[in-house]
N, C-alpha and C positions, 0 to 999 in steps of 0.2 A: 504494500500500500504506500501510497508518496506520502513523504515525512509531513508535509503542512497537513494532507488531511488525517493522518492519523492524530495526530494531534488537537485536531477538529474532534474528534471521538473521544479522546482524553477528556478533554473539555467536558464534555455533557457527561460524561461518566462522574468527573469530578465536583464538577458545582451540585448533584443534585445531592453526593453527599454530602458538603460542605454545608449547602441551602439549607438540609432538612436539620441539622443540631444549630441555625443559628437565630438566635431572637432577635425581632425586628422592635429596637429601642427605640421609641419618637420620642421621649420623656428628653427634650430637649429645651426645652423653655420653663424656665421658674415661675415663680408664682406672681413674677410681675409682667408675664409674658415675654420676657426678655430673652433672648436667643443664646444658650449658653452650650460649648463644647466646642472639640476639636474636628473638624475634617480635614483631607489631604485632597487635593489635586493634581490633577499629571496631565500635560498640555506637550502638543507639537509642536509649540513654537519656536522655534530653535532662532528666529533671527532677532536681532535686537530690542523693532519699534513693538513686535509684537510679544515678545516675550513680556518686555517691561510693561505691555498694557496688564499681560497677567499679573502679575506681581502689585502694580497700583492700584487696581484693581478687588484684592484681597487687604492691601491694606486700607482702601478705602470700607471696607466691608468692616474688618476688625475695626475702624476707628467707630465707623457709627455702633457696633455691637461689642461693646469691650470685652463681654466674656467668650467671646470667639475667639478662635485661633488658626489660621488656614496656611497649613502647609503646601507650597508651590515644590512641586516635580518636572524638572521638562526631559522629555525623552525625544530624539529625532525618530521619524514614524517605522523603520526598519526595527529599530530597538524599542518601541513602543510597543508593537505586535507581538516580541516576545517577551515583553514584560508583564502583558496582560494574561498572555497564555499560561506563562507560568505562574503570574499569582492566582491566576483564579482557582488553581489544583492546589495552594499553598494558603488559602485563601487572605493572600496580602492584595486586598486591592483597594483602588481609592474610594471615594464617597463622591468624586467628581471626577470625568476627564471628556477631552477632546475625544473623538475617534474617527474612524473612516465608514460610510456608508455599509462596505461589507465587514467590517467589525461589527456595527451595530446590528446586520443582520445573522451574527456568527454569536452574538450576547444574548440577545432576544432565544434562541434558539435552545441556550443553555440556563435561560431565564436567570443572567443576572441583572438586570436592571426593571426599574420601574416606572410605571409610567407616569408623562411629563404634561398631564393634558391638563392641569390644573393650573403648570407655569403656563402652558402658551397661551392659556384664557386670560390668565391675570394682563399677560401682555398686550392680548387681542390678537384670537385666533384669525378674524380677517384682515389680520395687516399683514400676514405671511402665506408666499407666496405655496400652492395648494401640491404641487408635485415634491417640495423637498420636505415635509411633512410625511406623506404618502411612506417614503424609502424608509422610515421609522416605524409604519403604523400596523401592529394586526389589531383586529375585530375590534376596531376603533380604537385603541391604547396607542399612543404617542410615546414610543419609549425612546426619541430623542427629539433635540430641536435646533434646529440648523441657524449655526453662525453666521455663516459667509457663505457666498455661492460664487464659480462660476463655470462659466459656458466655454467649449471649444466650436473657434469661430478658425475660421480663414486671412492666414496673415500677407501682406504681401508688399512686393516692394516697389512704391510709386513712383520713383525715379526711372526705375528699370522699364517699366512699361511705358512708361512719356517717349522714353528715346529710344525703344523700339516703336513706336505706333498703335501698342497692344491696350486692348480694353482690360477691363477686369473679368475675371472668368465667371460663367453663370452655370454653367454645364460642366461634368467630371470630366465629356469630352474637350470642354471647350479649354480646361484646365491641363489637358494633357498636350495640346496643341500648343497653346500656352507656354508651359515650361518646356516643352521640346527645343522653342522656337528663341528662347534665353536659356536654355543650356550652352554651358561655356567653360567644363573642367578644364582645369583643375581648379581653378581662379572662381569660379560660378557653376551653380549645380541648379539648375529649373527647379526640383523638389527632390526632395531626399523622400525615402521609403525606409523604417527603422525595421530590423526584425529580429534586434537582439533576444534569443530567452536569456530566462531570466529578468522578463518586461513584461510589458503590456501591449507595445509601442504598436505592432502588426495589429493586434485582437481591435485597441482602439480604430485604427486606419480603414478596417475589414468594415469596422460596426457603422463606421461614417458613412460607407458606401451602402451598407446593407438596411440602416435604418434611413437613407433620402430614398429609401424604395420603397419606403414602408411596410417595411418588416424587420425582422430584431432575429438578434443570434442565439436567443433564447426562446423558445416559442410559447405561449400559453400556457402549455401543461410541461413545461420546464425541462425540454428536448434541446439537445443543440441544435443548430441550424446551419452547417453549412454546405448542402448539396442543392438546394433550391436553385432555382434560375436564378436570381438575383445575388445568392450569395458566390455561387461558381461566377457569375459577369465579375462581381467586385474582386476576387482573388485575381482574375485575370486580368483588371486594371491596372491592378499593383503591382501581380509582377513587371507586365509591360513598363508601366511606370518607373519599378525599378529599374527596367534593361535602358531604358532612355534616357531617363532624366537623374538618378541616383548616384551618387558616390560608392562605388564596389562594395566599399567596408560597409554600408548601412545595413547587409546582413546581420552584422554583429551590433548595430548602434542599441542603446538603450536612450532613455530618456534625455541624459542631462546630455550624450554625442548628439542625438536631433537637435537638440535646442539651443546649443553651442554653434552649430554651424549655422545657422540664423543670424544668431546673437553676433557675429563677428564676420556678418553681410555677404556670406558664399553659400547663402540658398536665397532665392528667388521667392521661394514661396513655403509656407509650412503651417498647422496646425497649431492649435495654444488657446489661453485663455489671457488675461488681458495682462497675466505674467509676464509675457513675452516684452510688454514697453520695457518695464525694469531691467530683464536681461540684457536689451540692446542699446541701454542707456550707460547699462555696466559696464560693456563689454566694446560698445562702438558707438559711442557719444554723439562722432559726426553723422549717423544714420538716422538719428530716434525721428526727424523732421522728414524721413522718407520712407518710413510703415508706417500702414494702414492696415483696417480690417473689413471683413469682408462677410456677407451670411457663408455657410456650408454651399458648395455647390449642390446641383441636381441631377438625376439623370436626364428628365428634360426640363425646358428653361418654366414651362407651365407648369410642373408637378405641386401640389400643395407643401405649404412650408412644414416639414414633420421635423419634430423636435428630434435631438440627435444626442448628443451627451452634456449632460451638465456635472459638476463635479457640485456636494453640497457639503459642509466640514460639521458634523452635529458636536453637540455638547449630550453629555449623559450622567444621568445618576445612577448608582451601582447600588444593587438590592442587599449588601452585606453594609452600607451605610447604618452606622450606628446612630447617625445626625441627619436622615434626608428631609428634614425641614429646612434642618439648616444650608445642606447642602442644594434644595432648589430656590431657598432664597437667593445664594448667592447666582447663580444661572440668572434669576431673575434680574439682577442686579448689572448683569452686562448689559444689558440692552436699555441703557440709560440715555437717553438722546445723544447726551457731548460726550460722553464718553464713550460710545458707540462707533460716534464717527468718528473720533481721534483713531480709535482703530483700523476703521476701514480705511482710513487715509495713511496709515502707515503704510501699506503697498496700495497707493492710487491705480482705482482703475483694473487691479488685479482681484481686491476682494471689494467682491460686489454685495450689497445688504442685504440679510433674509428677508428685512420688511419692505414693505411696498412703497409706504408711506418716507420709508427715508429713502429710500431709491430717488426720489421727487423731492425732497426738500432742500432749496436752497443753501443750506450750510452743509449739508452732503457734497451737492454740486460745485462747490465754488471751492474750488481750489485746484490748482495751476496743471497737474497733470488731467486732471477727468473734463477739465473744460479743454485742454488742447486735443484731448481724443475724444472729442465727444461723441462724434460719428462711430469710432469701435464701441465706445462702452454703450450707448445705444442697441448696436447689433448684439452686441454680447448678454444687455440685461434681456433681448426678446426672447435668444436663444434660453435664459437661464429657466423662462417663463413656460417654455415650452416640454425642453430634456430632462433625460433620469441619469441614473449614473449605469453603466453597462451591464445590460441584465436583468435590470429594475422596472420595464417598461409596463411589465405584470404588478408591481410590490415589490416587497422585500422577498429576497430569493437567495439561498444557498449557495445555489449553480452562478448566482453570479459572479463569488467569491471565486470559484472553483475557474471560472473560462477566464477571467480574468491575472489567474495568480500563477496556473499551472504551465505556460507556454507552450500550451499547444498547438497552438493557431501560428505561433512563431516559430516552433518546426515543422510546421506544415509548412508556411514557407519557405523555410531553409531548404526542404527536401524537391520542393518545384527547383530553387535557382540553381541550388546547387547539386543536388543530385540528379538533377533533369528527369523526376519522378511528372509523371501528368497529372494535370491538376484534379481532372475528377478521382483520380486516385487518392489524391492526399487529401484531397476532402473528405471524401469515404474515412478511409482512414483514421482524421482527426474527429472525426463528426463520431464516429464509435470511439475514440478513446474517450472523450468528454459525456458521452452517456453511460460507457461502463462506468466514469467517476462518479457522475449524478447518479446509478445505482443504487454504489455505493452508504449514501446517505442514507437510504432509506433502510438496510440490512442493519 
């Protein structure tokens, strides 16, 4: 059995005996109402503006409630996944954390957390936007509630296109013609094609094509999907794509190789969320006044707008909390108008608001990076309005952990380029490994 999912079994094995010897303490507030006790949190924020919001954050919390106490943990998300996996067998886990969409549907599962539908009302269930709710919810219970959102849109380079004559692409065709026609290695790459395992980078590039079809690599009743017409067309875009317009190596690229060669203006054209301004602000300062963004292309230019991926970052309370009063106050507590936005403005433009309502409010808007992109973050907040996270197009799903973490949609392409395997073969193929995994689950 492959180590992440055996490990997934672990889990549910262990939390239910953990669960069943441990008393659920609320007696968290004295008799002046007053909120007293310690929790701990554990947050992915590994970069500065965002770390320190957690941090101010919690002492902003302790200051109004003195006899609180809240311990801040940051983990980067690699070592976050196995720090939840093993404490929850150990049972050291927090009373708060950040997580990832398929964590939360990998928690829920092994029932440790509880649900949030009480904070998102206090906040106002209709200020938040109704699909990154969803990725949280069975039979109505909200057992997360989304931070920040965003959307994978089409990035591309305005210069490049001016002094060729080229429009902006609107069709996957029109996009392949496109970057053929600005391919220029070693120096310039029309669009790079990732398909490192040990990623995502291919199963993401697959899902773009497969969901502007409208349909999903997950099917309803939680089959994979890749032998359909539409999914067999889209492998075969991308190989081609890769044979045209790619750099050799992007067989091996993973995340941060794709968005690197962007970032430092030798690709043309590439995927992302509104991350990618900061990368190439990092990385190539002289370019940031020459990307733009763009919707998802189509197969045709008519097709309806179907939502494609959005990524959404929840926050969760963890059902071995000895304080989860205390611990959804504090959840409550982030979503404070100005301190809100200080946050979201700590990566402008890249972390987009869960609520609606600040999406649109002038002190959201108004500041120097989201007004100069105002046209991406635009296409980007539509996209956010619309996508799930890979998987998700049903609910929360298992499989979706499983297609997205296993690379097998990335060796499947390894084995078309470079094995010169046929494509419906390796569809086959992957399309049966990914269901004997989703068997799995159920035994």
């Amino acid at each position: 059995m492959n180590k992440k999912l055996f490990v997934l079994f672990l889990l549910i094995l262990s939390l239910v005996i953990t669960a069943c010897g441990k008393e659920d303490d609320t007696s968290n507030q004295g008799s002046s109402g007053e909120f007293d006790g310690e929790i701990t949190v554990w947050h992915s924020f590994t970069q500065g503006p965002r770390m320190e919001f957690m941090q101010s954050a919690a002492d902003a919390f302790m200051e109004e409630h003195p006899k609180v106490k809240i311990k801040i943990e940051t983990f980067a998300w690699p070592e976050f996944y196995t720090k939840w996996t093993t404490g929850i067998q150990s049972g050291q886990v927090p009373d708060v954390s950040t997580a990832l969409p398929n964590h939360v549907v990998e928690l829920i599962d092994v029932d440790a957390l509880v649900p949030l539908n009480d904070v998102i009302d206090n906040i106002g269930r209709d200020r938040f936007y109704e699909a990154p709710l969803q990725e949280g919810t069975i039979d109505s219970d909200n057992f997360s509630i989304p931070l920040y959102s965003h959307a994978q849109v089409m990035w591309y380079r305005k210069d490049l296109l001016e002094e060729a004559g080229l429009e902006v692409p609107k069709t996957w065709e029109e996009l392949f013609e496109t970057a053929k026609a600005l391919n220029n290695p070693p120096n310039l790459y029309g669009l790079s094609v990732p398909m490192g395992s040990g990623d995502m980078m291919a199963t993401r590039f697959l899902n773009f094509y497969v969901r502007s079809a409208g349909e999903t690599l997950l099917t309803e009743d939680g089959k994979a999907n890749l032998t359909s017409k539409s999914a067999i067309d889209g492998i075969n875009y991308w190989v081609k794509m890769y044979n045209e317009t790619s750099p050799e190596g992007s067989v091996n690229y993973t995340v941060l190789d794709q968005a690197n060669l962007y970032y430092q203006g030798k690709s043309a054209f590439d995927f992302n969320s509104g991350f990618q301004i900061g990368g190439v602000e990092t990385n190539s300062p002289q370019l940031v006044d020459q990307i733009d963004a763009a919707p998802m292309p189509k197969i045709n230019e008519s097709d309806p707008d179907n939502g494609i991926e959005t990524s959404n970052i929840p926050v969760v309370v963890w059902k071995n909390s000895k304080h989860p009063e205390i611990a959804k106050a504090f959840v409550e507590s982030l979503y404070e108008k100005e301190e809100y936005i200080e946050f979201l403005h700590s990566v402008p433009a890249g972390m987009l608001p869960a609520l609606k309502d600040i999406a649109e409010d002038p002190m959201f808007l108004d500041e120097p990076t989201i007004q100069k992109f105002d046209n991406a973050v635009k296409i980007i907040s539509e996209a956010v309005d619309k996508g799930t996270a890979i998987g998700m197009e049903n609910g929360p799903s298992l499989q979706s952990g499983i297609i997205t973490s296993q690379s097998v949609i990335e060796k499947m392409f390894q084995d078309i380029v470079l094995n010169s395997v046929p494509v419906e073969e390796a569809a086959e193929k992957a399309e049966k490994e990914l269901n004997d995994l989703f068997d799995m689950l159920s035994r």
